[in-house]
C-alpha positions in Angstrom: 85.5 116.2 111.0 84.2 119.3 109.3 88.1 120.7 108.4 89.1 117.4 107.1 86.0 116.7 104.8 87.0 120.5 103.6 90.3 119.9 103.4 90.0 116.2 101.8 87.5 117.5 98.8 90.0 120.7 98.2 92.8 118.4 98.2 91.1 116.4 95.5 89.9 119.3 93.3 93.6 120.0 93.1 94.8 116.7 92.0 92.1 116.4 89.5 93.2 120.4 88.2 97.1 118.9 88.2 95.5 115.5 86.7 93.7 117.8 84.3 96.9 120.2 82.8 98.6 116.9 82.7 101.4 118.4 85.3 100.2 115.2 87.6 100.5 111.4 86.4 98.4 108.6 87.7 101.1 107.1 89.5 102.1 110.5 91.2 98.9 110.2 92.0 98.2 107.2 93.7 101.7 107.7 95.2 100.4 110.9 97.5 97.4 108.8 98.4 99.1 105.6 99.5 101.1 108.4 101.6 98.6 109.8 103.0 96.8 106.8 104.1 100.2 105.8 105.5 100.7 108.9 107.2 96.6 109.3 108.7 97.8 105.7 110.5 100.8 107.1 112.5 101.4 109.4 115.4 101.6 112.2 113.0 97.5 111.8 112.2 96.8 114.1 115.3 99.1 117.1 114.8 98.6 116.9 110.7 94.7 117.6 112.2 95.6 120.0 114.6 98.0 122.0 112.2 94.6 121.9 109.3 92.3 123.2 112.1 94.5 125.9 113.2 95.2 126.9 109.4 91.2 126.8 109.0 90.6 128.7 111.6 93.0 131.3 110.8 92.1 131.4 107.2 88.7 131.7 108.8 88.8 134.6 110.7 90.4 136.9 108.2 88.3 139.6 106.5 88.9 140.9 103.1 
């Protein structure tokens, strides 16, 4: 639940950036979250989730 809060708020700090610099329109917009609410209702859902806490994890563990 943790990964996809993350992931969720990131996800929305970028559409606001893209809303922001006016390289996203409203409609674009409302487009990708229409999708995703589609897609989160699927058989998809589970491996989207498994594919975000695999990425997390990997961003995770790396050291700079």
């Amino acid at each position: 639940m943790l990964v996809s809060t993350s992931a969720v708020l990131l996800l929305g700090l970028f559409i606001w950036f893209l809303l922001r610099i006016r390289y996203l329109r409203w409609a674009d917009t409302l487009l990708c979250g229409t999708f995703g609410f589609l897609v989160a209702k699927t058989v998809a859902a589970p491996v989207v989730q498994a594919v975000l806490v695999a990425v997390s994890g990997f961003l995770g563990q790396l050291r700079f």
